[in-house]
N, CA, C and O atoms as CSV, one atom per row, in Angstrom:
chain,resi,resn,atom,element,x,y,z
A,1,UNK,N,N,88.619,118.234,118.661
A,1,UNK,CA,C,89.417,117.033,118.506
A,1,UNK,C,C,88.803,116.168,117.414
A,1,UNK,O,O,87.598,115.959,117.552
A,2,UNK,N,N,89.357,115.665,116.432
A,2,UNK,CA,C,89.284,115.130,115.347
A,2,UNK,C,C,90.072,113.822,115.500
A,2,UNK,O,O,90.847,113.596,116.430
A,3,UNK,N,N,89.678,112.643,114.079
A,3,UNK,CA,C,90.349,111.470,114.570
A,3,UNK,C,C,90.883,111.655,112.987
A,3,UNK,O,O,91.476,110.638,112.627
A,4,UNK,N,N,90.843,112.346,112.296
A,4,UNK,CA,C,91.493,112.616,111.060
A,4,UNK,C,C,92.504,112.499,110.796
A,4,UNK,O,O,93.158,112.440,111.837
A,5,UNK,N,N,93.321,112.392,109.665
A,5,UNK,CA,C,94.960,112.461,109.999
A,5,UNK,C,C,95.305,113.879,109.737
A,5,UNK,O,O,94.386,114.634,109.419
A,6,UNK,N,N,96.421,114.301,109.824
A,6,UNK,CA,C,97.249,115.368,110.175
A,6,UNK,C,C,97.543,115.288,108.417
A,6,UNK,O,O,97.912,114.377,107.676
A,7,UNK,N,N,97.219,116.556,108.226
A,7,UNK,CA,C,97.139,117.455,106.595
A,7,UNK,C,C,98.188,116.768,105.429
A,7,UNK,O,O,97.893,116.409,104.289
A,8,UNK,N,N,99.905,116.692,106.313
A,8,UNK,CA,C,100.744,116.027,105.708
A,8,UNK,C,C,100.311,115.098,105.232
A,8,UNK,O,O,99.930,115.083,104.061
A,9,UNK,N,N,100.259,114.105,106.005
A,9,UNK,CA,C,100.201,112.857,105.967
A,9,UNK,C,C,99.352,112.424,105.133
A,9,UNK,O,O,99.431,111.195,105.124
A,10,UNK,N,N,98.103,113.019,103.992
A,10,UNK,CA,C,97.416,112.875,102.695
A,10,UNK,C,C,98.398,113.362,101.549
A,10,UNK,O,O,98.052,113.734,100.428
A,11,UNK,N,N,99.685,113.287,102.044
A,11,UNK,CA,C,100.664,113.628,100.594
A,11,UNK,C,C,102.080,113.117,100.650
A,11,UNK,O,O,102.745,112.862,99.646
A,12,UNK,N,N,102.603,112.951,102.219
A,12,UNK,CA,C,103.754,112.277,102.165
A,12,UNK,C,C,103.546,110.796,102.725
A,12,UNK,O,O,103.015,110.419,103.770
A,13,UNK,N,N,104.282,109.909,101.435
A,13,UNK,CA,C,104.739,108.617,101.702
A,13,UNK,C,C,105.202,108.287,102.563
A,13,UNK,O,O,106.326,108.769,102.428
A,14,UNK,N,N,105.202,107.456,104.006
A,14,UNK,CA,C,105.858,107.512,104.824
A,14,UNK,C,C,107.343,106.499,104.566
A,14,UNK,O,O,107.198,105.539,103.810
A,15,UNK,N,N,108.571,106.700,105.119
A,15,UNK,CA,C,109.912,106.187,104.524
A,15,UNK,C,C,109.030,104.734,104.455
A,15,UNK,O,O,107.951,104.274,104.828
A,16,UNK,N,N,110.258,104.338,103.713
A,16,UNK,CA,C,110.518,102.776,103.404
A,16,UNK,C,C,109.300,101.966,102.585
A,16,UNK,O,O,109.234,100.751,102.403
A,17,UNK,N,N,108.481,102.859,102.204
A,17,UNK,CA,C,107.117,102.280,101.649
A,17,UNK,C,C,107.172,103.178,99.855
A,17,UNK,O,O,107.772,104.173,99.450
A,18,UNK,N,N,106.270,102.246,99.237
A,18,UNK,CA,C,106.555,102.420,97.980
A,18,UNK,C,C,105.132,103.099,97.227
A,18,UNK,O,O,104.227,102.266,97.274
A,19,UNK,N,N,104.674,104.470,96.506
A,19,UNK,CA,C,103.927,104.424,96.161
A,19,UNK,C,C,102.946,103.393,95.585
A,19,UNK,O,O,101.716,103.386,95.558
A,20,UNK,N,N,103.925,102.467,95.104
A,20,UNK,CA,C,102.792,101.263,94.431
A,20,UNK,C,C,103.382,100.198,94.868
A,20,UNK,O,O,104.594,99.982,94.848
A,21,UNK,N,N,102.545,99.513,95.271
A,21,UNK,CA,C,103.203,98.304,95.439
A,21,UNK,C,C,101.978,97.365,94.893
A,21,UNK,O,O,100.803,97.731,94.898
A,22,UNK,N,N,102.478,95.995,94.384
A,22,UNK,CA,C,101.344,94.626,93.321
A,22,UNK,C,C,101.501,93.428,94.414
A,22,UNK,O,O,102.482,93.036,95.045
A,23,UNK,N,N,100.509,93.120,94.393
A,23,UNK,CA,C,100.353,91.160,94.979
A,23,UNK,C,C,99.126,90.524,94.045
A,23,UNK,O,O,97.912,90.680,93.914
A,24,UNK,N,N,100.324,89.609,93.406
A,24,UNK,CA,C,99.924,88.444,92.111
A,24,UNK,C,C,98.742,87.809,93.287
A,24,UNK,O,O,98.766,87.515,94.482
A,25,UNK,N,N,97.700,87.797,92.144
A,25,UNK,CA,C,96.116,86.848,92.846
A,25,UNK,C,C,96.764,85.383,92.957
A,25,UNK,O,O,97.545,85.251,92.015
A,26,UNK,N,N,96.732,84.414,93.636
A,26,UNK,CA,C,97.020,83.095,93.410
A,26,UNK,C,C,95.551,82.377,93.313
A,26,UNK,O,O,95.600,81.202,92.952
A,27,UNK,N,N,94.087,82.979,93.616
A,27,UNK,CA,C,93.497,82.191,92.698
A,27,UNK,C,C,92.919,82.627,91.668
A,27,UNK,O,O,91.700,82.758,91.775
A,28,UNK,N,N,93.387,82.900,90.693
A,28,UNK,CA,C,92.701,83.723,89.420
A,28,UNK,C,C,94.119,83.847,88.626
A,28,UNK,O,O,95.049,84.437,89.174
A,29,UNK,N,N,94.301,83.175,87.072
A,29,UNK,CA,C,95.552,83.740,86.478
A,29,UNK,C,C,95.088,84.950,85.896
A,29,UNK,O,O,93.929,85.039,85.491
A,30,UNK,N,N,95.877,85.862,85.823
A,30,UNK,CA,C,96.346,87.213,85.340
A,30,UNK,C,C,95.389,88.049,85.852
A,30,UNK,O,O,94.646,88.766,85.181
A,31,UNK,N,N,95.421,87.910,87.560
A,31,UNK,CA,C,94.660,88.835,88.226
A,31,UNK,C,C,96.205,89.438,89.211
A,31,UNK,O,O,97.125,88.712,89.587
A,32,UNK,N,N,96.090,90.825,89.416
A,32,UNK,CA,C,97.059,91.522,90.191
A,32,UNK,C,C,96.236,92.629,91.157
A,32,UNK,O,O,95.499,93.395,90.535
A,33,UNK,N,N,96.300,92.806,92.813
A,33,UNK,CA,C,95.737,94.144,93.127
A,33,UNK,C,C,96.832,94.689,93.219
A,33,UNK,O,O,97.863,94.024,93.316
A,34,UNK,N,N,96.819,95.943,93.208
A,34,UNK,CA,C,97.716,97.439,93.195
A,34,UNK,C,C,97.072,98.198,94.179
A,34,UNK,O,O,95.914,98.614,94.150
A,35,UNK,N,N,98.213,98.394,95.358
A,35,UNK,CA,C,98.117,99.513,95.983
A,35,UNK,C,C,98.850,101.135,96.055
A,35,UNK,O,O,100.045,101.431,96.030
A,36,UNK,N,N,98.085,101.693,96.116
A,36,UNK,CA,C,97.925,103.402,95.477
A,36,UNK,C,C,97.963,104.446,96.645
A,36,UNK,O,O,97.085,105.197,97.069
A,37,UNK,N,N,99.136,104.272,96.990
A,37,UNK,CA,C,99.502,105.570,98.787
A,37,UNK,C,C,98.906,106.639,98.679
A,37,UNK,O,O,98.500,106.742,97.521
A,38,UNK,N,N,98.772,107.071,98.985
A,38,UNK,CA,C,98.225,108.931,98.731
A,38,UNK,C,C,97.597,109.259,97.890
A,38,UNK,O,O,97.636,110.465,97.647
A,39,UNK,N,N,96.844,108.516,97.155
A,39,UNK,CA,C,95.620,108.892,96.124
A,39,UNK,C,C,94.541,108.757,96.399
A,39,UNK,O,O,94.412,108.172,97.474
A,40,UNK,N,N,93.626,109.032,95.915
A,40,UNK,CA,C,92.190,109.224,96.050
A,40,UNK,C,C,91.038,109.085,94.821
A,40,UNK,O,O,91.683,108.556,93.916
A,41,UNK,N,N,90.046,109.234,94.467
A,41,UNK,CA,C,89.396,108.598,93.872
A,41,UNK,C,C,89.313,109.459,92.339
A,41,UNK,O,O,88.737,108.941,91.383
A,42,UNK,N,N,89.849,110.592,92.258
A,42,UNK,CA,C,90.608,111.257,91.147
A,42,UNK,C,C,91.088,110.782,90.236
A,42,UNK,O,O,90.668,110.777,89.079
A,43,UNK,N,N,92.705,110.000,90.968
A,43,UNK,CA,C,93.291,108.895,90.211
A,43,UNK,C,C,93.085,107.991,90.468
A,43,UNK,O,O,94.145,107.438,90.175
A,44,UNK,N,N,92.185,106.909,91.024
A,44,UNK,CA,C,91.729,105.729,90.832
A,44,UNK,C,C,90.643,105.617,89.469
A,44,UNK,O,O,90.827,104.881,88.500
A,45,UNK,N,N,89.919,106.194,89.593
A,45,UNK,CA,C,88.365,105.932,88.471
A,45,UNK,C,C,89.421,106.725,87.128
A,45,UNK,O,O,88.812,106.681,86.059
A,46,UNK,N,N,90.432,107.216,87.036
A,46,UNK,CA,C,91.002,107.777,86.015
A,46,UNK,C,C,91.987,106.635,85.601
A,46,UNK,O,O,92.186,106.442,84.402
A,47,UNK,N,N,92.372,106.164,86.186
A,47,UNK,CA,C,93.169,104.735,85.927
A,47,UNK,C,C,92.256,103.839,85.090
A,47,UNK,O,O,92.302,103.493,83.910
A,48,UNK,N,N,91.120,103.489,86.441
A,48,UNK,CA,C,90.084,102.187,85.865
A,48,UNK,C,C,89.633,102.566,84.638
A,48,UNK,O,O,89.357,101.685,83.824
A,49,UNK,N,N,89.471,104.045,84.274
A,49,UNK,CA,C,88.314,103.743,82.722
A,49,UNK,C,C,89.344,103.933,81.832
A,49,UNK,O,O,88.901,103.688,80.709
A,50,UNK,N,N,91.170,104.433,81.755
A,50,UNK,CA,C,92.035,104.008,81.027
A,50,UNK,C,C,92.082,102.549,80.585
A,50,UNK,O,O,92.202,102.125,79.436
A,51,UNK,N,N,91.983,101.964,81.554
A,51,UNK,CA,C,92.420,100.588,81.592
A,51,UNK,C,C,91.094,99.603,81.096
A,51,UNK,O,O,91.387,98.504,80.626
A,52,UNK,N,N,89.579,99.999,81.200
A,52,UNK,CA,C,88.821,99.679,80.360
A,52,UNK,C,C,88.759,99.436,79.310
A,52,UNK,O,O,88.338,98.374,78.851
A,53,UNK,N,N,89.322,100.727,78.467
A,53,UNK,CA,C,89.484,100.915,76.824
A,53,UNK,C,C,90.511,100.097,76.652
A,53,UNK,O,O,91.113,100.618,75.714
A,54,UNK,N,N,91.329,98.764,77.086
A,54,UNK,CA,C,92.003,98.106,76.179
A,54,UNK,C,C,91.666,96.896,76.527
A,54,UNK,O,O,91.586,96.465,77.678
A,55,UNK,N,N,91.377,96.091,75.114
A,55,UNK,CA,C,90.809,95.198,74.871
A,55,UNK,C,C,91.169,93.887,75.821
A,55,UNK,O,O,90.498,92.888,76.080
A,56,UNK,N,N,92.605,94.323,76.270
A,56,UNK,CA,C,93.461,92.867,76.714
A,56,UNK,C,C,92.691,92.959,78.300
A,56,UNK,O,O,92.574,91.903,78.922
A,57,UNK,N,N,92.383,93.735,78.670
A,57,UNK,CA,C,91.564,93.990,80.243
A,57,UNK,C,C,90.468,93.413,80.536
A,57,UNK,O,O,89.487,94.079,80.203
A,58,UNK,N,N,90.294,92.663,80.915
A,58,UNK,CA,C,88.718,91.696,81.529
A,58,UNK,C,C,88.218,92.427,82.581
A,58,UNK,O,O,86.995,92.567,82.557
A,59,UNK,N,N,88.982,93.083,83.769
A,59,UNK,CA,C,88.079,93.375,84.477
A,59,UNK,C,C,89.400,94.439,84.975
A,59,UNK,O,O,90.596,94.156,85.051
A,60,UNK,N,N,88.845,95.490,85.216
A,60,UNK,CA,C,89.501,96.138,86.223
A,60,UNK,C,C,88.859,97.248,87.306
A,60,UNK,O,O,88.142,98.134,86.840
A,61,UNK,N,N,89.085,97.207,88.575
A,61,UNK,CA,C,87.879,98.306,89.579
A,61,UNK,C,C,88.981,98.472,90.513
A,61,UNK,O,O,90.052,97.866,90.531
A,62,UNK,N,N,88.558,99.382,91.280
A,62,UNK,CA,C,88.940,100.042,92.753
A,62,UNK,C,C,88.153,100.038,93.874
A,62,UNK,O,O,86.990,99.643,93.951
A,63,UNK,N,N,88.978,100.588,94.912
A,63,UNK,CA,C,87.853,100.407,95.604
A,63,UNK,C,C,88.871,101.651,96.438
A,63,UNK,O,O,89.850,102.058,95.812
A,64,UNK,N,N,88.579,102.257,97.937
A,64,UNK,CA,C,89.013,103.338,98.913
A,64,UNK,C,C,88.808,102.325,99.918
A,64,UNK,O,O,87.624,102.156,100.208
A,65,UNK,N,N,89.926,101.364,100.731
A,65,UNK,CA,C,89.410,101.347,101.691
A,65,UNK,C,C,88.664,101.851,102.960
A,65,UNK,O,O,87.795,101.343,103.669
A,66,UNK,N,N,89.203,102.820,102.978
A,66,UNK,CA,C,88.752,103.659,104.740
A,66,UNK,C,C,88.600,105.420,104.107
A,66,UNK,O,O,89.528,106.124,103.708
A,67,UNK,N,N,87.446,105.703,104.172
A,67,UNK,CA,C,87.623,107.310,103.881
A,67,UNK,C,C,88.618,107.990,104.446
A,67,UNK,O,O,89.054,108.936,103.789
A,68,UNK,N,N,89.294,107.680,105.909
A,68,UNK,CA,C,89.785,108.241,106.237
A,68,UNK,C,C,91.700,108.221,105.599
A,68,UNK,O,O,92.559,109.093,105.467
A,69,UNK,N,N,91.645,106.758,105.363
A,69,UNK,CA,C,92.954,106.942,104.205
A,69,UNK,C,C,92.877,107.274,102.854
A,69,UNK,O,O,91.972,106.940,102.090
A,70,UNK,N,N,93.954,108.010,102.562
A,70,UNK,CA,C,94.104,108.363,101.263
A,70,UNK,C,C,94.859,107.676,100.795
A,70,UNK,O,O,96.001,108.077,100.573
A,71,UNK,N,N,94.297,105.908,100.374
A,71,UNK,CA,C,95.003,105.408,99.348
A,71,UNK,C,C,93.813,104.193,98.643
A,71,UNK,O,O,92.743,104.008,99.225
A,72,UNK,N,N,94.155,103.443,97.372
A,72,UNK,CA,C,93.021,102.851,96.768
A,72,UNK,C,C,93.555,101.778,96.566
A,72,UNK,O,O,94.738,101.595,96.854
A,73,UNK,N,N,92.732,100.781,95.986
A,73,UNK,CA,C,93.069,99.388,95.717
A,73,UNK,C,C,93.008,99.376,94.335
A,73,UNK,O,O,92.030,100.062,94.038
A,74,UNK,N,N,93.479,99.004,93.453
A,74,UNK,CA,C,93.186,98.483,91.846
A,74,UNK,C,C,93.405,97.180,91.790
A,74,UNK,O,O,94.402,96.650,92.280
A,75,UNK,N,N,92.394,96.506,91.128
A,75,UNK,CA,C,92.641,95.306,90.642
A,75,UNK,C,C,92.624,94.913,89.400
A,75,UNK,O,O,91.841,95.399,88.584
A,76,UNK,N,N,93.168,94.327,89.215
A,76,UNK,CA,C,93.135,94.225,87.232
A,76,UNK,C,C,93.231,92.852,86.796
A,76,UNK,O,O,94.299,92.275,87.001
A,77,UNK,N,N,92.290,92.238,86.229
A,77,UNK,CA,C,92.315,90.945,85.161
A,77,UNK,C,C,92.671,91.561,83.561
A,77,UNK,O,O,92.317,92.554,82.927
A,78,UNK,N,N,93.665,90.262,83.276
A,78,UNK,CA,C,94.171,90.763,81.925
A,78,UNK,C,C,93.825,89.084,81.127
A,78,UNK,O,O,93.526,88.044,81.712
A,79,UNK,N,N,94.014,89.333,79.481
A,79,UNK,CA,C,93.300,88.092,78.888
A,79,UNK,C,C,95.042,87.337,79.556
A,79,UNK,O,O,95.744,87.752,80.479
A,80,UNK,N,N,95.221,86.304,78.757
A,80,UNK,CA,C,96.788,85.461,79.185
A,80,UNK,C,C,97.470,85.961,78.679
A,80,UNK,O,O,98.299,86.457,79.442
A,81,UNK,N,N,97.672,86.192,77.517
A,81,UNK,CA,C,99.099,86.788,76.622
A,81,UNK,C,C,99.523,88.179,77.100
A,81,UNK,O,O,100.243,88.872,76.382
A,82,UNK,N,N,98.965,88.734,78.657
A,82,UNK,CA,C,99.678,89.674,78.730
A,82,UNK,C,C,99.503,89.745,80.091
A,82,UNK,O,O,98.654,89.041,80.637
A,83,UNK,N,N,100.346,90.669,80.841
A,83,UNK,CA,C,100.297,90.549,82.651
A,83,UNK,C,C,99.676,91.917,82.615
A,83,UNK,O,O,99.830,92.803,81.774
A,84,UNK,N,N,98.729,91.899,84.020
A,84,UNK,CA,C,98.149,93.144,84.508
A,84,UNK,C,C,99.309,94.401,84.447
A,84,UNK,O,O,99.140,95.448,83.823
A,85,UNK,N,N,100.563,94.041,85.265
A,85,UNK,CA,C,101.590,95.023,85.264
A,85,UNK,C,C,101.872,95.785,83.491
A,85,UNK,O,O,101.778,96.929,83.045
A,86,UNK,N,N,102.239,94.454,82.904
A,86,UNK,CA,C,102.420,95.740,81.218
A,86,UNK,C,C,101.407,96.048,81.318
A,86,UNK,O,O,101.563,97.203,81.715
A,87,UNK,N,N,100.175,95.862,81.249
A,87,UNK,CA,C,98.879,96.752,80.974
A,87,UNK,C,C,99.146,97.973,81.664
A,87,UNK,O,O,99.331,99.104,81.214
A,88,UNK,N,N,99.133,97.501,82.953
A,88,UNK,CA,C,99.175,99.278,83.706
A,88,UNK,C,C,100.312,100.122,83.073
A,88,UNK,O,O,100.351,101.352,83.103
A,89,UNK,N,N,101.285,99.264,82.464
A,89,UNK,CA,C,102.117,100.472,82.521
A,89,UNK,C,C,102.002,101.050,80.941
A,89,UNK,O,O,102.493,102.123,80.590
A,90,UNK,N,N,101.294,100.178,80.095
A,90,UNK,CA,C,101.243,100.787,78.783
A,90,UNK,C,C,99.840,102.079,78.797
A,90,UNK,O,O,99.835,103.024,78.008
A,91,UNK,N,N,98.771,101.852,79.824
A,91,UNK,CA,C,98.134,102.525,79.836
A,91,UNK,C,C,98.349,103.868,80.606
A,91,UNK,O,O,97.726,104.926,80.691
A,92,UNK,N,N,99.456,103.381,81.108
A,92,UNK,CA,C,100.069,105.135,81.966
A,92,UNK,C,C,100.277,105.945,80.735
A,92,UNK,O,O,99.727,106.982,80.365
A,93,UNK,N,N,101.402,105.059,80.078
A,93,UNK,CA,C,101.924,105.926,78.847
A,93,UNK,C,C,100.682,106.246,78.282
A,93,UNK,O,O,100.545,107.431,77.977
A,94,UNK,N,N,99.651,105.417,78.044
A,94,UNK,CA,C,98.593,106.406,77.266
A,94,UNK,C,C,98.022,107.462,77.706
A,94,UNK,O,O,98.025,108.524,77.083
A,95,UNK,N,N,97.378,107.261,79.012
A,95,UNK,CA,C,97.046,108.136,79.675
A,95,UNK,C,C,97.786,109.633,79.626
A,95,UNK,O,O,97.226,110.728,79.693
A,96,UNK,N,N,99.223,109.351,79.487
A,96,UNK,CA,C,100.185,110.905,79.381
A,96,UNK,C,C,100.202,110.917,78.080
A,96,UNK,O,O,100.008,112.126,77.946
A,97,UNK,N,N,100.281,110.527,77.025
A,97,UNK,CA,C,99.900,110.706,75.491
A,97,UNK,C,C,98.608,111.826,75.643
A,97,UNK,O,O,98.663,113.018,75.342
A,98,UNK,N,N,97.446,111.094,76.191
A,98,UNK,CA,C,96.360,111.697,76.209
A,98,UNK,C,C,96.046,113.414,76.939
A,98,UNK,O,O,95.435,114.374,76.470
A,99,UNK,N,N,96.811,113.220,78.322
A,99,UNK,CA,C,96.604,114.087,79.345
A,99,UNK,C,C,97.945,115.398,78.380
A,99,UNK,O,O,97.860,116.609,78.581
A,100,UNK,N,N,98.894,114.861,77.538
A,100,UNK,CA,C,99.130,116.141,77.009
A,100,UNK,C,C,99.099,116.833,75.685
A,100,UNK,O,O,99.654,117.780,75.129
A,101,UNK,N,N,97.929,115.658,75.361
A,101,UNK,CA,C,97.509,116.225,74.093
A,101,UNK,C,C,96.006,117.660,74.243
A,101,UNK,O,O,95.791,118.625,73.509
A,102,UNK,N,N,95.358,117.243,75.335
A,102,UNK,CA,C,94.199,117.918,75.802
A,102,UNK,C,C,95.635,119.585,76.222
A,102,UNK,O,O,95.530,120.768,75.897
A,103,UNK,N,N,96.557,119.007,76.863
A,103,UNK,CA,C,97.127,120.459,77.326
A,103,UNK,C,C,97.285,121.449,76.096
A,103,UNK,O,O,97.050,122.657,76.063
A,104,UNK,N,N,97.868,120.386,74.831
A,104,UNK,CA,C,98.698,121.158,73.715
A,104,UNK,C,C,97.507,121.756,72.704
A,104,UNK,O,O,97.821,122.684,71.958
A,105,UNK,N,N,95.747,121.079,72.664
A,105,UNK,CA,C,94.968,121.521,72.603
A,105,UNK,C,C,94.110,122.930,73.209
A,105,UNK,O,O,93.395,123.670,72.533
A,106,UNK,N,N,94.358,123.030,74.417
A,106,UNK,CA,C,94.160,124.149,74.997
A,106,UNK,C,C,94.766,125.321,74.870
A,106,UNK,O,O,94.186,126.396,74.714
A,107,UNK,N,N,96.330,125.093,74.955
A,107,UNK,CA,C,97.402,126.179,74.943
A,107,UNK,C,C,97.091,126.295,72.955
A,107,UNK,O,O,97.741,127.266,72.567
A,108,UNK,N,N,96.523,125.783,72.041
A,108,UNK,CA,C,96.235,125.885,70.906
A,108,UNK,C,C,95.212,127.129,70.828
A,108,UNK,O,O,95.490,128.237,70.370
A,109,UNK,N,N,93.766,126.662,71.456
A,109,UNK,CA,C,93.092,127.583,71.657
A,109,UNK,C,C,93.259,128.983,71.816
A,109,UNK,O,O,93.004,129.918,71.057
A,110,UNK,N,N,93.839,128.926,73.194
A,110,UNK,CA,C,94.304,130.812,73.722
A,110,UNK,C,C,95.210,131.439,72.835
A,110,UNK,O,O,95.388,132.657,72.846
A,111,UNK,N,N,96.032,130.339,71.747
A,111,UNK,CA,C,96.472,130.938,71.101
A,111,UNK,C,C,95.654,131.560,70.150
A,111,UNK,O,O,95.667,132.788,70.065
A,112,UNK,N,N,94.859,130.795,69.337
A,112,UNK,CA,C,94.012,130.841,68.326
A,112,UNK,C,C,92.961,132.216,68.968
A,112,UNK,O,O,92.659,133.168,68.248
A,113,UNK,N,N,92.473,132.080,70.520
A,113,UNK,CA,C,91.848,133.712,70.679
A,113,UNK,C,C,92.429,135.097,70.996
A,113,UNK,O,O,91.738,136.033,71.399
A,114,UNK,N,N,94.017,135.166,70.740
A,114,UNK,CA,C,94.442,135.865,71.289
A,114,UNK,C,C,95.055,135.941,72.503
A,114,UNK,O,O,95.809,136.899,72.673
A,115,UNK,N,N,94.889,135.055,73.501
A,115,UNK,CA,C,95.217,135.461,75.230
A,115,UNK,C,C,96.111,135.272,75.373
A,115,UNK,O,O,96.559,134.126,75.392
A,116,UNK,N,N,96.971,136.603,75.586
A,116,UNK,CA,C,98.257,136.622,76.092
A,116,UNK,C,C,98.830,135.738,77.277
A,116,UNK,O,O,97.931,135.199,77.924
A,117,UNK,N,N,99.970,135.495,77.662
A,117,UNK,CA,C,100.215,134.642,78.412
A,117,UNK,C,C,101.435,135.013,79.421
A,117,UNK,O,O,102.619,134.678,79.426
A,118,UNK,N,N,100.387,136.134,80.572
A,118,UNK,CA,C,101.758,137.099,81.545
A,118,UNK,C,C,101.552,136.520,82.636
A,118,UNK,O,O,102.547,136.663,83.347
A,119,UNK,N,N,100.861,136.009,83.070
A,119,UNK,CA,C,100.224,135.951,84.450
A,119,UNK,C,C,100.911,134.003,85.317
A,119,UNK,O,O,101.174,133.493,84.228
A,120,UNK,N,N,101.112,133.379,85.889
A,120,UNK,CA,C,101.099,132.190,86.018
A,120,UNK,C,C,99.601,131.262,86.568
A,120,UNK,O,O,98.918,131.661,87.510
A,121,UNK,N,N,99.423,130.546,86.125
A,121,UNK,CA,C,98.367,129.902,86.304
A,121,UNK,C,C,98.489,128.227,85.697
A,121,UNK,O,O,98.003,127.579,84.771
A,122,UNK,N,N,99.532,127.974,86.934
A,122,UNK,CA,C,99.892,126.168,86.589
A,122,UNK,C,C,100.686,126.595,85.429
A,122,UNK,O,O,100.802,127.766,85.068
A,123,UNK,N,N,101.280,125.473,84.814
A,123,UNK,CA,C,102.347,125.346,83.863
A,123,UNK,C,C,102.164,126.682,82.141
A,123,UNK,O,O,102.999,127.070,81.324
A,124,UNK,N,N,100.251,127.033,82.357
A,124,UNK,CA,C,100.196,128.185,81.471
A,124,UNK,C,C,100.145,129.248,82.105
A,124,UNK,O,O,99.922,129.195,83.315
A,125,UNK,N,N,100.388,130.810,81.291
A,125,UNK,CA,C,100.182,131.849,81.453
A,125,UNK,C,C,98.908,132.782,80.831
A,125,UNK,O,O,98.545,132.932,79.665
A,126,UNK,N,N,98.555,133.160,81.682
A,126,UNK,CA,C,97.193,133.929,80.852
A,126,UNK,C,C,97.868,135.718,81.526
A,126,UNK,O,O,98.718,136.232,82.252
A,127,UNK,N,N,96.527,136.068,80.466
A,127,UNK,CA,C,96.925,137.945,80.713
A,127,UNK,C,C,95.780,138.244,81.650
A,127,UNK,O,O,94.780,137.529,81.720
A,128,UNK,N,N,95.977,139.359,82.381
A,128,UNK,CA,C,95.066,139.518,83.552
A,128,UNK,C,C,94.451,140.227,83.172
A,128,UNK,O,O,94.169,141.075,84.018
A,129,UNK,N,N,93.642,140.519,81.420
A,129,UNK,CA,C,92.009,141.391,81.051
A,129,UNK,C,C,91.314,140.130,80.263
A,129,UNK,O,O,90.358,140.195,79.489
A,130,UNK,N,N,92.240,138.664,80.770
A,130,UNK,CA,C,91.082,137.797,80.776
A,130,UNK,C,C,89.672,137.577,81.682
A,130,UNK,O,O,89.519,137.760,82.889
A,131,UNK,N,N,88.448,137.000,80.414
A,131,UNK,CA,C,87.758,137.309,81.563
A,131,UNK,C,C,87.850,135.743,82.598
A,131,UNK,O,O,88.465,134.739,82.239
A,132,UNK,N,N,87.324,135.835,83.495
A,132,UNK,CA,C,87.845,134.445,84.485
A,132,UNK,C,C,86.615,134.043,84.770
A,132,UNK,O,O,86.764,133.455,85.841
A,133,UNK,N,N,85.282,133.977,84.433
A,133,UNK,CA,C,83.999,133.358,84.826
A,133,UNK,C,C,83.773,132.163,83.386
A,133,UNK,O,O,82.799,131.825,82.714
A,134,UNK,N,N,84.870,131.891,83.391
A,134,UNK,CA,C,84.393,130.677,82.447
A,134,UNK,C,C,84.207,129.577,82.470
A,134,UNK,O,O,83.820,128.996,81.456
C-alpha cells in the first residue's frame, strides 16, 4: 500500500482545470506566479533558464510543491514596459525556435553520416546496423 497517486493521474488534467493557470502578485508590480499541472522539474528549470536569457526578466524561479504532485510553481518579475505573461509567451516561441533547430541539426547529422532512416524512433527514423551505444 502506497500513498502515491495512481500512474494516470501524473498526465491527465483533471476536467474543468486548466494546464496553466496566472495570479497577478498584488504586492510587487510585474510579478505573476504560474501554475504548471502535470509537469515536473524537466519543464520547470527549462522554462526558468529560457526566461533568464531575456533581458526584460528580473527574476524568475520555481519551485515543486509536494513531491508527490506533479505540478510546479513559476514566478516571474518582468522590468515595467512589459507583463510576465508576454514574456512567457515570447519565450515559449523561443524555446520552440530553439528545441527545433537542435532537431533539424541532428536529422542534419545522420544525414551527413549516412544513417538510413527505416526503423521508428520518436518523430526520426534510424536503420537497425546502427550502432546504439552512443
Amino acid at each position: 500500500m502506497s500513498n502515491a497517486p495512481d500512474r494516470h493521474e501524473l498526465f491527465l488534467i483533471p476536467d474543468g482545470e486548466k494546464k496553466v493557470s496566472m495570479v497577478n502578485d498584488t504586492k510587487f508590480p510585474n510579478v505573476a506566479t504560474f501554475t504548471f499541472l502535470r509537469e515536473d522539474h524537466t519543464i520547470g528549470n527549462l522554462i526558468r533558464m529560457q526566461l533568464l536569457k531575456n533581458p526584460k526578466v528580473l527574476f524568475a524561479g520555481y519551485k515543486i510543491p509536494h513531491p508527490l504532485e506533479h505540478n510546479f510553481v513559476l514566478k516571474i518579475q518582468t522590468t515595467p514596459d512589459t507583463s510576465p505573461l508576454d514574456v512567457l509567451r515570447q519565450e515559449f516561441r523561443n524555446l520552440e525556435t530553439e528545441i527545433n533547430s537542435i532537431k533539424t541539426k541532428f536529422e542534419n547529422e545522420l544525414t551527413l553520416h549516412g544513417m538510413s532512416q527505416t526503423n521508428d524512433f520518436g518523430d526520426l527514423r534510424y536503420s537497425s546496423n546502427v550502432d546504439r551505444n552512443f
